[in-house]
N, C-alpha and C positions, 0 to 999 in steps of 0.2 A: 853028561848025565847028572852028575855029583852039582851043579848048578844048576840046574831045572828043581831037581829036590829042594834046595835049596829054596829059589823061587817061590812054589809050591807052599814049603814050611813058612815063609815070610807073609804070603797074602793075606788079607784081612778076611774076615766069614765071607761077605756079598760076594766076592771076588773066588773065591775059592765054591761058594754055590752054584756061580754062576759057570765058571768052568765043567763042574759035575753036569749040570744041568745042560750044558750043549755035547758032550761026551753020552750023555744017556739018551741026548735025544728027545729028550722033554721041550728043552727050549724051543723049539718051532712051534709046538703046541702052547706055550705062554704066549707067545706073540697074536698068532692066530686070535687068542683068547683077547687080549687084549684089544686091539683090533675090531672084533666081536662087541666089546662092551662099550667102544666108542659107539661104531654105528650103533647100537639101541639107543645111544643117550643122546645121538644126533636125531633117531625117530622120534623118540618121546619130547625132543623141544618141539621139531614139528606138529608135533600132534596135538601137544598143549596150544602154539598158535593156531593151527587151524580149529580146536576148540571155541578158544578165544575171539576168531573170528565168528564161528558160527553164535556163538553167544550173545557177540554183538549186534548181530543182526537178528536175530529171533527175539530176545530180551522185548526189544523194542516192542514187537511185532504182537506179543502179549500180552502187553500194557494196554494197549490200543484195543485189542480185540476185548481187552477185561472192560476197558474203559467203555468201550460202546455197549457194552453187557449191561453196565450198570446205568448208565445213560437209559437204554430203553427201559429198562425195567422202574429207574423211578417216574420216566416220562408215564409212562403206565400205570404206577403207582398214584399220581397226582389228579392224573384223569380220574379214576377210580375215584378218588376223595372231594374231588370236583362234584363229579356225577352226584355222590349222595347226598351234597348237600344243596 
């Protein structure tokens, strides 16, 4: 007994929290936790790629569709200025 005390009185804080902490029962609930905040931070890379991807692909898609906007509209524009004169 008189050397577990011992032991006990010698450990450093982490080590001494960490024992409390599995004695009280907490510690599965840190784990769990932790655990926990991997997977979101593995959802949230995913999510940013599949972002990323759709960006890529609509970006484009935009540009094009502005680009032909403007296209007909000066093509129209020119006519117009044709006509009057």
């Amino acid at each position: 007994m008189q050397g577990r005390i011992t032991k006990v009185l010698n450990m450093k804080p982490p080590e001494t929290l960490s024992m409390i902490e599995e004695a009280a029962g907490t510690r599965m609930f840190e784990d769990k936790k932790e655990s926990a905040i991997s997977t979101i931070t593995k959802k949230e890379k995913k999510l940013e790629e599949i972002q990323s991807v759709i960006f890529l692909f609509l970006f484009p898609l935009k540009i094009e569709f502005n680009f032909n906007i403007i296209s007909d509209f000066l093509k129209s524009f020119y006519v117009k200025k044709l006509l009057q004169n």
